[in-house]
C-alpha positions in Angstrom: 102.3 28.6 94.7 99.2 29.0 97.3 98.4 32.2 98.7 99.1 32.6 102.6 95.5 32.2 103.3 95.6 28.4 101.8 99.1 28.0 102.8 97.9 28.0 106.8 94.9 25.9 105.7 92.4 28.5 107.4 90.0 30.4 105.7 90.2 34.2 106.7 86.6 35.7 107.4 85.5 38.5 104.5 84.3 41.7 105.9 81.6 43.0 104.1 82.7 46.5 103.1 79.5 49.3 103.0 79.9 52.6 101.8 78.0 55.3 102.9 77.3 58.5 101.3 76.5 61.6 103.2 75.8 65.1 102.0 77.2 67.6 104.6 75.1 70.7 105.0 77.1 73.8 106.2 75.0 76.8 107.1 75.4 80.0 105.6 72.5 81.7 108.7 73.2 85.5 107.3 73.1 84.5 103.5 75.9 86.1 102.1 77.9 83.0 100.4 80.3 82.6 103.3 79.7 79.2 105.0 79.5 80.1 109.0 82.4 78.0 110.2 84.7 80.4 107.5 82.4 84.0 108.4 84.4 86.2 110.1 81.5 88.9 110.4 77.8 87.1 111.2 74.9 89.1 110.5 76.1 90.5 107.1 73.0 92.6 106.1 70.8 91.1 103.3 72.9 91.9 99.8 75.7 93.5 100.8 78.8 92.8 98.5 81.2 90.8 100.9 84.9 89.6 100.7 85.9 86.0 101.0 85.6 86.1 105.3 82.0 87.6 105.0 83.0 90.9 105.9 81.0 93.8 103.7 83.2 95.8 101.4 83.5 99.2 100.8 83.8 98.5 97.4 87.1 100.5 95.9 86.5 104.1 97.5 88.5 106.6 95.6 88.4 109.4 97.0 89.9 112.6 95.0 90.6 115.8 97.6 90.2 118.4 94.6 89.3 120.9 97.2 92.0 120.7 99.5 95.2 120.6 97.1 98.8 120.6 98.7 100.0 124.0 98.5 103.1 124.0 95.8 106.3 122.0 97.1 104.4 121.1 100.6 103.1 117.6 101.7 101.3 119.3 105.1 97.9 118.2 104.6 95.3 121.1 104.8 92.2 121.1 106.6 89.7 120.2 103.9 91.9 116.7 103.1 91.9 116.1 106.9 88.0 116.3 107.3 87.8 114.2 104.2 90.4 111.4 105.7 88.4 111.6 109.1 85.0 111.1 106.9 86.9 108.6 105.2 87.8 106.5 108.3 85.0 106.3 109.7 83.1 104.7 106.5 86.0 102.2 106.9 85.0 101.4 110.5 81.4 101.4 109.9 81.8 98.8 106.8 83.0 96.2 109.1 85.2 94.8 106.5 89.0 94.2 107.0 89.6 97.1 104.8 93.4 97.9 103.4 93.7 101.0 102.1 96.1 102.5 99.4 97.2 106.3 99.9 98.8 107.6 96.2 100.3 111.0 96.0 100.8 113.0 93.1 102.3 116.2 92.2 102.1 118.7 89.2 104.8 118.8 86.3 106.7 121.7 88.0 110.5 120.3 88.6 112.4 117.3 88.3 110.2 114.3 87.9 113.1 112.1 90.4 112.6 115.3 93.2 108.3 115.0 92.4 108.8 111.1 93.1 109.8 112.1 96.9 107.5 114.5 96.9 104.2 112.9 95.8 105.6 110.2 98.4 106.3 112.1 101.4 102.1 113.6 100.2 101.0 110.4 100.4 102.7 109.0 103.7 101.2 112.5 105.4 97.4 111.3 104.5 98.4 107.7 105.6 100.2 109.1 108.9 97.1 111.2 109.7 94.6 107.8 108.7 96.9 105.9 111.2 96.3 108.7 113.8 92.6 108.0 113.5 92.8 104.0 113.8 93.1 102.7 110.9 95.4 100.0 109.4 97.4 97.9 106.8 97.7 101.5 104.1 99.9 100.8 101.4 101.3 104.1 100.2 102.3 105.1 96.6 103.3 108.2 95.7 103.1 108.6 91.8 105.2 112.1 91.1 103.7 113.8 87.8 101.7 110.6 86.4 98.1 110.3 85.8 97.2 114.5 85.6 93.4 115.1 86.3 93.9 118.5 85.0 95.5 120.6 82.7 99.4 121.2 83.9 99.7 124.6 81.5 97.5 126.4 83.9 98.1 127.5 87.8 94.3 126.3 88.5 95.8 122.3 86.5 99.0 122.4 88.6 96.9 123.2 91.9 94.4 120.4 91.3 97.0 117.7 90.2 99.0 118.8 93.7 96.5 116.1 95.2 96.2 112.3 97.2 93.7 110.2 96.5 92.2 107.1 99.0 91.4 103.9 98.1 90.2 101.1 100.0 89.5 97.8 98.7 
């Protein structure tokens, strides 16, 4: 059977087909690994750890408020953990990263571990209440009852220290 071409008795012109190879360039102008067109912070200074928009990290800030432990069965925050939180906020505005911050309560081993839940929650929605106040956003908050002790639970000066919040931004 001919093919359509010989069928019509014309011969179709062939187009010459010429590929082209091109290397695109995309500029990177502050360094950092994040191609400008995706940099959501220009001007990153030179080696500064950076998240995937080219924003600088505060990389994982934990911050433990040992000195300013909730009094026993309270979740007011005192005013060593609220001059931490306000130091703590304002790193997270100077980093000019899109931080998101985690707020974890915990409690001593004094009562029921369901009523230390609540507790070590209600701790930790305080701090990230108070960070909110001051301007910061997207906090996660965990509260984590009587788990991960930093201290000794057998002794008032244990029970006082685990009665804590600790910050992390990442």
């Amino acid at each position: 059977m001919p093919s359509p071409v010989e069928a019509c008795g014309d011969e179709m012109p062939v187009e010459e087909v010429v590929v082209v190879e091109e290397t695109v360039v995309v500029a990177d102008s502050d360094g950092d690994g994040v191609n400008d067109d995706m940099d959501k912070c220009p001007g990153t200074r030179a080696g500064a750890e950076v998240d995937q928009w080219g924003c600088e990290v505060v990389a994982n800030l934990t911050i433990d408020l040992v000195e300013g432990e909730f009094a026993f069965d309270s979740a007011e925050l005192t005013p060593a953990m609220k001059a931490a939180l306000e130091d703590l906020a304002q790193q997270i505005k100077d980093s000019k990263g899109f931080e998101q911050v985690t707020v974890i309560g915990y409690t001593d081993s004094i009562g029921p571990e369901e009523y230390n839940l609540k507790l070590s929650e209600r701790r930790a929605q305080a701090a990230a209440d108070y960070l909110m106040s001051l301007g910061i956003e997207d906090i996660t908050v965990i509260g984590k009852g009587e788990m991960d002790p930093v201290a000794d639970n057998s002794t008032p000066e244990g029970r006082a220290a685990n009665r804590r919040i600790e910050v992390k931004t990442h």
